[in-house]
LUMLUMDREN-2810 file (N, C-alpha, C; in Angstrom, 1 decimal):
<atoms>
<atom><aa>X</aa><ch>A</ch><at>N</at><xx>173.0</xx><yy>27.7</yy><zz>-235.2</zz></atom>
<atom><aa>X</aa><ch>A</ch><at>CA</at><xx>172.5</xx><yy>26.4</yy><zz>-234.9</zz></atom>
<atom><aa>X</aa><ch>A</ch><at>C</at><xx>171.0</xx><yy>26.4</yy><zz>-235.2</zz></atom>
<atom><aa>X</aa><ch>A</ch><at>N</at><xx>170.5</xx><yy>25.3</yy><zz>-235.8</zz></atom>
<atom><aa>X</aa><ch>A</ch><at>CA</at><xx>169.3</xx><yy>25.3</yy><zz>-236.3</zz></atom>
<atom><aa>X</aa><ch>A</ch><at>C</at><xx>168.3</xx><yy>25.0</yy><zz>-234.9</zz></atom>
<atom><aa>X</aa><ch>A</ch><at>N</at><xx>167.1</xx><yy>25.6</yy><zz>-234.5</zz></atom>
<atom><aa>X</aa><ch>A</ch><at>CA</at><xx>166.4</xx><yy>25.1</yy><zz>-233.3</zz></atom>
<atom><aa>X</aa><ch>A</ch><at>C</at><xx>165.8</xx><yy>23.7</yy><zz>-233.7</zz></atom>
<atom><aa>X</aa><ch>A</ch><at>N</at><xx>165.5</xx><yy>23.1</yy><zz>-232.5</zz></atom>
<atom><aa>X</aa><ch>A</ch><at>CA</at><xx>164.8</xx><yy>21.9</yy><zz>-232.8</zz></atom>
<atom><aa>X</aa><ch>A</ch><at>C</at><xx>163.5</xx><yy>22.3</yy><zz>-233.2</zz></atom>
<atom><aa>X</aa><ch>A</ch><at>N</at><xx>162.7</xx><yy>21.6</yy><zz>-233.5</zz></atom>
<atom><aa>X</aa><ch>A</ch><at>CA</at><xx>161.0</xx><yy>21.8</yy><zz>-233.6</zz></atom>
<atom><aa>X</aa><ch>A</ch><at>C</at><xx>160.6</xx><yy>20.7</yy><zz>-232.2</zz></atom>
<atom><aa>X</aa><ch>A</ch><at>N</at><xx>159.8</xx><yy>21.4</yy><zz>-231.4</zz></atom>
<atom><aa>X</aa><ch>A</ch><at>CA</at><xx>159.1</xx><yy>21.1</yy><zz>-230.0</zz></atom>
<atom><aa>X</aa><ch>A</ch><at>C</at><xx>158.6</xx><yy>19.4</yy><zz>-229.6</zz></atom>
<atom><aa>X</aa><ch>A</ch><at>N</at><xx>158.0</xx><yy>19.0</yy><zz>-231.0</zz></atom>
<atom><aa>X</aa><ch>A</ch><at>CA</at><xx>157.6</xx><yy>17.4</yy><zz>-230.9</zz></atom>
<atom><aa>X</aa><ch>A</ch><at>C</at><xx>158.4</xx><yy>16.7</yy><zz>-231.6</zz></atom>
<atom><aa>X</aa><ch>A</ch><at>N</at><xx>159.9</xx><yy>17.2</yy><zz>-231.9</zz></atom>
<atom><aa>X</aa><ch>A</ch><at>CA</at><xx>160.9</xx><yy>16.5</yy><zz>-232.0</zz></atom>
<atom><aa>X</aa><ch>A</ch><at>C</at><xx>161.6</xx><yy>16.0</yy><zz>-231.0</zz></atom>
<atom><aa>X</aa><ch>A</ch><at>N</at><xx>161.7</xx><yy>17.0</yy><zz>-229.6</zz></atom>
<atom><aa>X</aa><ch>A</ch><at>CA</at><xx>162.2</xx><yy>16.4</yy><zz>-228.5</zz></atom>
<atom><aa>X</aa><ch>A</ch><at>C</at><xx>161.9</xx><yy>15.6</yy><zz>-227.7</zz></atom>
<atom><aa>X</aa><ch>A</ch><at>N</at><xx>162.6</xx><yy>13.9</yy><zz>-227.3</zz></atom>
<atom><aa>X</aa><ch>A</ch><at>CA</at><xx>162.4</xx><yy>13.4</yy><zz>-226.9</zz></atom>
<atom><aa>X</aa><ch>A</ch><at>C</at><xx>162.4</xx><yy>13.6</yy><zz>-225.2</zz></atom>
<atom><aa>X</aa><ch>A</ch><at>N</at><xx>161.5</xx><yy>13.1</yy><zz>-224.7</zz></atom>
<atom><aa>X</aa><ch>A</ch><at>CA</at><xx>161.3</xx><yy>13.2</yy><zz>-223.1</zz></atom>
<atom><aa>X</aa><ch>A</ch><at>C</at><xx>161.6</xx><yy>11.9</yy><zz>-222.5</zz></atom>
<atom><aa>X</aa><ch>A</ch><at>N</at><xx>161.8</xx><yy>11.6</yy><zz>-221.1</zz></atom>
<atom><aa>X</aa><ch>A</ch><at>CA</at><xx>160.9</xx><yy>10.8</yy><zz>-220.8</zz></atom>
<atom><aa>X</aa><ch>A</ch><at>C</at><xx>162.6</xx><yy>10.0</yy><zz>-220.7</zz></atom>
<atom><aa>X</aa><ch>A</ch><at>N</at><xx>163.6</xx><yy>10.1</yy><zz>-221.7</zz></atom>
<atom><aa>X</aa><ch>A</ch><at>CA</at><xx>164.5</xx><yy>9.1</yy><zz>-221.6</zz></atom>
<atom><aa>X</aa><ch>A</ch><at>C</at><xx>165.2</xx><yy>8.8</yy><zz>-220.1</zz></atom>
<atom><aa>X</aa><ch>A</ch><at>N</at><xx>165.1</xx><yy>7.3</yy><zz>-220.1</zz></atom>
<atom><aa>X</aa><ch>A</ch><at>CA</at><xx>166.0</xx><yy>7.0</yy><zz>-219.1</zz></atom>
<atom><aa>X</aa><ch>A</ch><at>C</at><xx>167.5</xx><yy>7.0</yy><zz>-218.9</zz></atom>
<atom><aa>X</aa><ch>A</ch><at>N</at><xx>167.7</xx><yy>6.9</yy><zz>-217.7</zz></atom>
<atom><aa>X</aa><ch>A</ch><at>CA</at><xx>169.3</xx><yy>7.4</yy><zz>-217.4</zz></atom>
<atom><aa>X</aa><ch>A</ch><at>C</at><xx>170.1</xx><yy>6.3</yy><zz>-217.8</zz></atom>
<atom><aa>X</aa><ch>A</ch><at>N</at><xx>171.3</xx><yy>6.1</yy><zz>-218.5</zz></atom>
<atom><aa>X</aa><ch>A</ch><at>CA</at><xx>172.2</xx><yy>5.4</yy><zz>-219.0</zz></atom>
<atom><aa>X</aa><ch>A</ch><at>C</at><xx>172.5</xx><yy>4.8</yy><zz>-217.9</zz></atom>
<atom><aa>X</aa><ch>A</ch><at>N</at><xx>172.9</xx><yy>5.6</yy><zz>-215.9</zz></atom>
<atom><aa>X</aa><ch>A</ch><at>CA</at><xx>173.4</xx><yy>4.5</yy><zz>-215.2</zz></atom>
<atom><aa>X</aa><ch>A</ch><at>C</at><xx>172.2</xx><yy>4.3</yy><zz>-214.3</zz></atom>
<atom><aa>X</aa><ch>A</ch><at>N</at><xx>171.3</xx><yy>4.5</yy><zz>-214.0</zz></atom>
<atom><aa>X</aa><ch>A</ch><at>CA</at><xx>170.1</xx><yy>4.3</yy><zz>-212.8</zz></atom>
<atom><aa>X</aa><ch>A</ch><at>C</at><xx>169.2</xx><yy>3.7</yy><zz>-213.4</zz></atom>
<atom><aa>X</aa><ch>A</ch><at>N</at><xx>168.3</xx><yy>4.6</yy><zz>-214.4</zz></atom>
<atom><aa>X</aa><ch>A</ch><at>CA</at><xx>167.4</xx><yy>4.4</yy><zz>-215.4</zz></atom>
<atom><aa>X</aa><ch>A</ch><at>C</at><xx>166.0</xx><yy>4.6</yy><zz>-215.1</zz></atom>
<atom><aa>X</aa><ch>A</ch><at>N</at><xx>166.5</xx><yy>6.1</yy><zz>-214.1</zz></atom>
<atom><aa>X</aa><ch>A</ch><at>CA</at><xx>165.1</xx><yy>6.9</yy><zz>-213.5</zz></atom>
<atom><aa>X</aa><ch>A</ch><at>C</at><xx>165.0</xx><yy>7.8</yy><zz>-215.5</zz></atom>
<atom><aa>X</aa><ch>A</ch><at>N</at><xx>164.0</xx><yy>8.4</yy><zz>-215.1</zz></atom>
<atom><aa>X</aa><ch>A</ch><at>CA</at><xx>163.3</xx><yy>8.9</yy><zz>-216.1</zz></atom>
<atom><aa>X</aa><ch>A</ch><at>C</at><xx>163.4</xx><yy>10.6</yy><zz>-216.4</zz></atom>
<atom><aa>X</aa><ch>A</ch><at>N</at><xx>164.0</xx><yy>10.7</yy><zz>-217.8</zz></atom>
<atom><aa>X</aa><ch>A</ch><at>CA</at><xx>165.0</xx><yy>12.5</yy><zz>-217.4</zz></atom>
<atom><aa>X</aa><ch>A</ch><at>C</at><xx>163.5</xx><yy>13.4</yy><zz>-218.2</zz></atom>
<atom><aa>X</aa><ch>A</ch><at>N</at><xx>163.3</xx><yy>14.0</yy><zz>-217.7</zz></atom>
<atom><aa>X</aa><ch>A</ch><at>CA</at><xx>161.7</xx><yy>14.8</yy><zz>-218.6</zz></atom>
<atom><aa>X</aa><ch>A</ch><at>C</at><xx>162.7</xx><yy>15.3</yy><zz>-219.8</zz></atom>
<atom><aa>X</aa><ch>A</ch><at>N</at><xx>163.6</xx><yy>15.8</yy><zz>-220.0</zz></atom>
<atom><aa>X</aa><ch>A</ch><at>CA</at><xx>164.2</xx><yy>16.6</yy><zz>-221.3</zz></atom>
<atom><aa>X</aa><ch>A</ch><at>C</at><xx>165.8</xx><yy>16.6</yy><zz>-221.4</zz></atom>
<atom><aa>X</aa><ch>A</ch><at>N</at><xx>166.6</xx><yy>16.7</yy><zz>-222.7</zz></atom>
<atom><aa>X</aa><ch>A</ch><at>CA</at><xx>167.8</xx><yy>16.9</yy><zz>-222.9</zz></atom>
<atom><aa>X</aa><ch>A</ch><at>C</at><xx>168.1</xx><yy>18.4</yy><zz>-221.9</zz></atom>
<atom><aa>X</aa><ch>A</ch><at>N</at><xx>169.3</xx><yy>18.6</yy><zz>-222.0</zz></atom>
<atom><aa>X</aa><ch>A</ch><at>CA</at><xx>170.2</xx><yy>19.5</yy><zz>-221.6</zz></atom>
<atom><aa>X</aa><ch>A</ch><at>C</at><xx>169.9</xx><yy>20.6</yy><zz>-222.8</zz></atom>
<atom><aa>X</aa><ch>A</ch><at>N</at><xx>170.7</xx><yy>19.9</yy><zz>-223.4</zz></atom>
<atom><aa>X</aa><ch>A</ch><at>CA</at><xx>171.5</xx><yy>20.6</yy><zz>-224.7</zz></atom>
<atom><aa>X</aa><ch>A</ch><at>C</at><xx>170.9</xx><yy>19.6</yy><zz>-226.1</zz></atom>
<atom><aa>X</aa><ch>A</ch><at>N</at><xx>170.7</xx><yy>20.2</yy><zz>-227.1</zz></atom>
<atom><aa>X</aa><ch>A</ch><at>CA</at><xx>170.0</xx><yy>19.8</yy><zz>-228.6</zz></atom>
<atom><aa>X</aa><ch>A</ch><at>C</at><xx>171.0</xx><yy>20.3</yy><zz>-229.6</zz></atom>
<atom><aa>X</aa><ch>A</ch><at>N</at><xx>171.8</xx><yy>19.8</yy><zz>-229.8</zz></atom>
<atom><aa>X</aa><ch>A</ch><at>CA</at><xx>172.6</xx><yy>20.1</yy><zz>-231.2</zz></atom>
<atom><aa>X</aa><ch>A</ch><at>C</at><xx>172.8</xx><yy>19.4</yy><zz>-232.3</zz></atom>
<atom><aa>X</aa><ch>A</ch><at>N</at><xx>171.5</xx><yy>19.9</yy><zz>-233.4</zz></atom>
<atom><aa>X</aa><ch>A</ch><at>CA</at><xx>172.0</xx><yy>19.8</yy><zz>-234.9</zz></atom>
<atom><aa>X</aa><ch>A</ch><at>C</at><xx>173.2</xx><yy>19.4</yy><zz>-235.3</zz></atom>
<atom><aa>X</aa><ch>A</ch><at>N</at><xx>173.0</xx><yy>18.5</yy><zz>-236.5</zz></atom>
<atom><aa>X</aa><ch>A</ch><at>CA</at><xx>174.1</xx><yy>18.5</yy><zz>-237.0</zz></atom>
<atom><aa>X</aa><ch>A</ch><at>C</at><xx>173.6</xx><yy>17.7</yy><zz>-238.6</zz></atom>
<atom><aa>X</aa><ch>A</ch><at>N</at><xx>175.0</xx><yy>17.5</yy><zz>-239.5</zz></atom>
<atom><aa>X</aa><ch>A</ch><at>CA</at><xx>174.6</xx><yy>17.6</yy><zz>-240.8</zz></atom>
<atom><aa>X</aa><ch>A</ch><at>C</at><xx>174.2</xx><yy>15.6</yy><zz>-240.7</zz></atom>
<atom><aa>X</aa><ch>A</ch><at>N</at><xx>173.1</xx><yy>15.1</yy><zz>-240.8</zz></atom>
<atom><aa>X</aa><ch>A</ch><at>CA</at><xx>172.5</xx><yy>14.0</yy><zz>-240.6</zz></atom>
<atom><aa>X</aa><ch>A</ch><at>C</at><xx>172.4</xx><yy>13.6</yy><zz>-239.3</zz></atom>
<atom><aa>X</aa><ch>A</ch><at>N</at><xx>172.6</xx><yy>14.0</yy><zz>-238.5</zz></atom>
<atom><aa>X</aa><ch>A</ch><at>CA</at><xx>172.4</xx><yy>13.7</yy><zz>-237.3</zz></atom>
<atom><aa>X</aa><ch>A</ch><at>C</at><xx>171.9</xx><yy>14.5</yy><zz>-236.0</zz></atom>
<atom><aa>X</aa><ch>A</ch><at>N</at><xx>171.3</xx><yy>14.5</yy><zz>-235.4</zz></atom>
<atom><aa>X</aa><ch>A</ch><at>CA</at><xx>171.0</xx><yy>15.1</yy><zz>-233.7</zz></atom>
<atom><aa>X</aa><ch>A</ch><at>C</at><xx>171.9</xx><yy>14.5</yy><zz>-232.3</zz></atom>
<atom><aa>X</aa><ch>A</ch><at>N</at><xx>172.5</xx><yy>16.0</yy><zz>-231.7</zz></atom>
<atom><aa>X</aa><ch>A</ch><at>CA</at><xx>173.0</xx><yy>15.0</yy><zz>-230.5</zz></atom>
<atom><aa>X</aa><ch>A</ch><at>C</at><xx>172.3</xx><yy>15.6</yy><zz>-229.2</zz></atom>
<atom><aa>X</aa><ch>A</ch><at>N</at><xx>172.2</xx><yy>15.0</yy><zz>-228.2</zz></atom>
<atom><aa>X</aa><ch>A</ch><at>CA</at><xx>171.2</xx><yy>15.4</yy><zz>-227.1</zz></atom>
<atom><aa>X</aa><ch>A</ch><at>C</at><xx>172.1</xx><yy>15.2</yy><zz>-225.9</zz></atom>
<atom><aa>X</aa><ch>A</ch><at>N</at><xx>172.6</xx><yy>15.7</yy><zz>-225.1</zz></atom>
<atom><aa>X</aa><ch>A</ch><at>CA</at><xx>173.3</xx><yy>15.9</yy><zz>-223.6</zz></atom>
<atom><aa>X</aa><ch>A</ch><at>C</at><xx>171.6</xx><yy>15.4</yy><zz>-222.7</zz></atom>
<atom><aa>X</aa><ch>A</ch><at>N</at><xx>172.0</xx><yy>14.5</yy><zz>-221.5</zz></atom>
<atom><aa>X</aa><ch>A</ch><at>CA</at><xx>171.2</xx><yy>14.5</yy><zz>-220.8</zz></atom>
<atom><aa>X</aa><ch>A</ch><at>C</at><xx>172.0</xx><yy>14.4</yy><zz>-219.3</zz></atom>
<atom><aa>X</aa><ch>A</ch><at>N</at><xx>170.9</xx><yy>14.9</yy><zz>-218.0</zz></atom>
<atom><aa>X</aa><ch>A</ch><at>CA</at><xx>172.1</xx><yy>14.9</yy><zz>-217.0</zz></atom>
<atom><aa>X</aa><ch>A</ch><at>C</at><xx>170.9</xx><yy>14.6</yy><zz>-216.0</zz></atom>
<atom><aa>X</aa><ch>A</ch><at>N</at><xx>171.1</xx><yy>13.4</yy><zz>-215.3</zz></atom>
<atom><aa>X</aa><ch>A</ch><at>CA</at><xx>170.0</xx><yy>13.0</yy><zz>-214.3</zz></atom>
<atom><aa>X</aa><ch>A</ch><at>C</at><xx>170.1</xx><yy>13.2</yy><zz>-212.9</zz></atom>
<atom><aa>X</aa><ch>A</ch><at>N</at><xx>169.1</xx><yy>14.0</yy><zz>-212.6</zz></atom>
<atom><aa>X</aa><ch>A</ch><at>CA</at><xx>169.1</xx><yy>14.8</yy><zz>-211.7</zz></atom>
<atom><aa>X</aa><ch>A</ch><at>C</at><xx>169.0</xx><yy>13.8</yy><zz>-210.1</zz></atom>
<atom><aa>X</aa><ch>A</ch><at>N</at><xx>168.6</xx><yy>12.1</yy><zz>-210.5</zz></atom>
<atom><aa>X</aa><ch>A</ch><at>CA</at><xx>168.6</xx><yy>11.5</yy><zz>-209.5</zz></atom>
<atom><aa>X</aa><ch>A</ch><at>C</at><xx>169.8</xx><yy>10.7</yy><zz>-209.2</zz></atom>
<atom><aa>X</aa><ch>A</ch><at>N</at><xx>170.8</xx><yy>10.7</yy><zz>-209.8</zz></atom>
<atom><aa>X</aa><ch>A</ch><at>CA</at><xx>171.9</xx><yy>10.3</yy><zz>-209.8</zz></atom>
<atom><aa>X</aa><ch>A</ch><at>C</at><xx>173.4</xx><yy>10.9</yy><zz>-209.8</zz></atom>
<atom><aa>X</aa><ch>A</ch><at>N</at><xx>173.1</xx><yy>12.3</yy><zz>-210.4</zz></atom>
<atom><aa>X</aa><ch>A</ch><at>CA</at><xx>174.1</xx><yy>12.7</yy><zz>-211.4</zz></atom>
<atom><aa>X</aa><ch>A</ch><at>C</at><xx>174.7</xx><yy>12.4</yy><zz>-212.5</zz></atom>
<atom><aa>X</aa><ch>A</ch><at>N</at><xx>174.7</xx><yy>11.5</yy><zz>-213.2</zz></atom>
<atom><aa>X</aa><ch>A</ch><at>CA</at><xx>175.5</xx><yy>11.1</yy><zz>-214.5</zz></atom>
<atom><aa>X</aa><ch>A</ch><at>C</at><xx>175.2</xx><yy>11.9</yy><zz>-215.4</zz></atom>
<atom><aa>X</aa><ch>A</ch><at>N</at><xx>176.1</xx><yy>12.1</yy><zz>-216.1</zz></atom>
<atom><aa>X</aa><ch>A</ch><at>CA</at><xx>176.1</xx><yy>13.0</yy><zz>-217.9</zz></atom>
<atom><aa>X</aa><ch>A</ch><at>C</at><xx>176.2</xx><yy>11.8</yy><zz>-218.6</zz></atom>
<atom><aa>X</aa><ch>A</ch><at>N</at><xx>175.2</xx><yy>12.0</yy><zz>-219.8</zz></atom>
<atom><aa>X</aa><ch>A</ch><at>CA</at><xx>175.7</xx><yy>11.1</yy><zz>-221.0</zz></atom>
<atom><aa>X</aa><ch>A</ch><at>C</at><xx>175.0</xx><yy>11.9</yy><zz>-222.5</zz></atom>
<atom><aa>X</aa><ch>A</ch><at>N</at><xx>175.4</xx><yy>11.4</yy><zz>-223.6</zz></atom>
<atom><aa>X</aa><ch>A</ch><at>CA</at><xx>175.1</xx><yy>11.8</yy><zz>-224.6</zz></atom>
<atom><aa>X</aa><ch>A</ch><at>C</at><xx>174.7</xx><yy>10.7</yy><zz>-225.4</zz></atom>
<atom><aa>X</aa><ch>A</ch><at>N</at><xx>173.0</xx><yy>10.9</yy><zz>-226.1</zz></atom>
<atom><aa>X</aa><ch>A</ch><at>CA</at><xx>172.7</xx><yy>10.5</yy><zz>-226.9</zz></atom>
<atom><aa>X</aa><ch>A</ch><at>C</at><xx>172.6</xx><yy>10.7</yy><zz>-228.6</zz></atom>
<atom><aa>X</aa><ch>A</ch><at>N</at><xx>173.5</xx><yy>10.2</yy><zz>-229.6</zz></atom>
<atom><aa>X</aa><ch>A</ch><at>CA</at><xx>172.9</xx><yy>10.9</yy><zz>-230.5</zz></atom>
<atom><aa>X</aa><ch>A</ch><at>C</at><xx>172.0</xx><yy>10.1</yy><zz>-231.8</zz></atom>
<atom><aa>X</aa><ch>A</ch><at>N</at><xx>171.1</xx><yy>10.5</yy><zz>-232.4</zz></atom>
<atom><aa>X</aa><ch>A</ch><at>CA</at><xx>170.0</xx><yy>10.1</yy><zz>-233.3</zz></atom>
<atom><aa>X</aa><ch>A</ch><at>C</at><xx>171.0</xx><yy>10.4</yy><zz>-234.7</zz></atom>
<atom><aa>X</aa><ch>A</ch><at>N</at><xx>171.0</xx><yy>9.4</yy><zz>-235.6</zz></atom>
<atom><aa>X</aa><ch>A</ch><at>CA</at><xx>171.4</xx><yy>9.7</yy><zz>-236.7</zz></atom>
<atom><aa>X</aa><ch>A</ch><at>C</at><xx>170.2</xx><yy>9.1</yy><zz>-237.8</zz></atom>
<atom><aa>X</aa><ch>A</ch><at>N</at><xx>170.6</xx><yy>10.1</yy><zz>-238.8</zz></atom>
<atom><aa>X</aa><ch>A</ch><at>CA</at><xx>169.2</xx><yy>10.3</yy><zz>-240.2</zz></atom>
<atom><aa>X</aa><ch>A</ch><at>C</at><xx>169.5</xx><yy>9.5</yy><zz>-241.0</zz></atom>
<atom><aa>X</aa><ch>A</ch><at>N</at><xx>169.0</xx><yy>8.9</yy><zz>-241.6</zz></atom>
<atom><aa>X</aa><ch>A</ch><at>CA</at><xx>168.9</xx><yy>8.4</yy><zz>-243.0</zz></atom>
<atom><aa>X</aa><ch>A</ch><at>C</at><xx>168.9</xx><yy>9.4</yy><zz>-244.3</zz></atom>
<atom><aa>X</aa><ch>A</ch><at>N</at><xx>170.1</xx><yy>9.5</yy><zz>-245.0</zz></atom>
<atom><aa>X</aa><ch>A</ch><at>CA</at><xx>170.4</xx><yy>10.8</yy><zz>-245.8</zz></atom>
<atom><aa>X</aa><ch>A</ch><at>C</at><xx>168.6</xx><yy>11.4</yy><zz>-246.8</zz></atom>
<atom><aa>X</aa><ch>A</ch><at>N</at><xx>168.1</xx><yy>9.9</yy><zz>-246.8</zz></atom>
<atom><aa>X</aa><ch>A</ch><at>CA</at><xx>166.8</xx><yy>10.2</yy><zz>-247.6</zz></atom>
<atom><aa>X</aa><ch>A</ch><at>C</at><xx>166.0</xx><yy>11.1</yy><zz>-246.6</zz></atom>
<atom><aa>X</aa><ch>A</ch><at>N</at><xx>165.7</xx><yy>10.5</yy><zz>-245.3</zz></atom>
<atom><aa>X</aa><ch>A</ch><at>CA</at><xx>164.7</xx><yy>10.9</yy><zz>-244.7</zz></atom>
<atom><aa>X</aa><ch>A</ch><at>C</at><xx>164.9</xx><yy>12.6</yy><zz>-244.5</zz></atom>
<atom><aa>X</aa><ch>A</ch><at>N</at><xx>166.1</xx><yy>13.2</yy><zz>-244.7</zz></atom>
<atom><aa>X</aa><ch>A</ch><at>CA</at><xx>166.0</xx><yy>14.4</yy><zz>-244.3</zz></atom>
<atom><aa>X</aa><ch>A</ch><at>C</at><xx>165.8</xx><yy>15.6</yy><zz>-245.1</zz></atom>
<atom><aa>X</aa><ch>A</ch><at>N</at><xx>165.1</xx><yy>15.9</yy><zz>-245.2</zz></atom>
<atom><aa>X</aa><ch>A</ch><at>CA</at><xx>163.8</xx><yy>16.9</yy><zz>-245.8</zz></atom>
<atom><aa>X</aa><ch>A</ch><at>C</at><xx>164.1</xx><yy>18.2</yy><zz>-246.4</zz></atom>
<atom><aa>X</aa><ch>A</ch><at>N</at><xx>165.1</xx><yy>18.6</yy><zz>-245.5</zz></atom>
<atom><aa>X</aa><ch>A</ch><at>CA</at><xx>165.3</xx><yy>20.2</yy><zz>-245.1</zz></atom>
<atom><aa>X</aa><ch>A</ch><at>C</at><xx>166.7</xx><yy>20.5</yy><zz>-246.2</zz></atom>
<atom><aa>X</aa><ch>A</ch><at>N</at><xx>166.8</xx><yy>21.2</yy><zz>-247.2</zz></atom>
<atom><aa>X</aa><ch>A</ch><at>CA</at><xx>167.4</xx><yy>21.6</yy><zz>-248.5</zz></atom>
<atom><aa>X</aa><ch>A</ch><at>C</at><xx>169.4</xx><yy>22.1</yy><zz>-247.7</zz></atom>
<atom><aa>X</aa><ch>A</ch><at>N</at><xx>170.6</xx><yy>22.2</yy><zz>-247.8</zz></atom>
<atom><aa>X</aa><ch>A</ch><at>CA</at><xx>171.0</xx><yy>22.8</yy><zz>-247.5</zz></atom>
<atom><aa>X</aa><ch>A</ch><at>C</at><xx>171.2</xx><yy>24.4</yy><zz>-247.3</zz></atom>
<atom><aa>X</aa><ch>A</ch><at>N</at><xx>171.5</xx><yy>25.4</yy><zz>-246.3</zz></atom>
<atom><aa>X</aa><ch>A</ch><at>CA</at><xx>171.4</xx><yy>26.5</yy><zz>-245.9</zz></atom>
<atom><aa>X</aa><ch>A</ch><at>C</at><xx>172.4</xx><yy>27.5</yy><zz>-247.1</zz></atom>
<atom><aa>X</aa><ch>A</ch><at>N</at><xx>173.4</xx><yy>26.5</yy><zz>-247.7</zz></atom>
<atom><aa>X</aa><ch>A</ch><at>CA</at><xx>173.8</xx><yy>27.3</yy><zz>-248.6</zz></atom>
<atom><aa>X</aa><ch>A</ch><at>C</at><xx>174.5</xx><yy>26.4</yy><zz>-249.7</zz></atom>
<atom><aa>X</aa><ch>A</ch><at>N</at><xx>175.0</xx><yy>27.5</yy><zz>-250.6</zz></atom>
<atom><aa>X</aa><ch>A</ch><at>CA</at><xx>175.2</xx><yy>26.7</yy><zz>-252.4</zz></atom>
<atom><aa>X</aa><ch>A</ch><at>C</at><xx>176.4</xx><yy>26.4</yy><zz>-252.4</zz></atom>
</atoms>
């Protein structure tokens, strides 16, 4: 699994059922155009999963193999 880079992670997201404010994901998992992020709010309890998807242009990074 590829690590994130540090000012890629988003903070700060609010909670899908309260909409208190979570400082960071759980869990960050890469994937091939897309990012998925597990978040779990600590003032509520709820799990939920957000995921970011790329724009095939925007992403930069060559594949890992031929």
């Amino acid at each position: 699994m590829t690590r994130a880079d540090i000012d890629d992670i988003p903070t700060q997201n609010p909670c899908a059922q309260c909409g208190a404010p979570i400082a960071r994901p759980d869990w960050i998992e890469p994937g091939e155009g897309r990012v998925s992020y597990l978040w779990s709010c600590h003032a509520c309890g709820y799990r939920f999963e957000a995921i970011a998807i790329y724009h095939e242009a925007a992403i930069e990074h060559p594949p890992l193999a031929a």
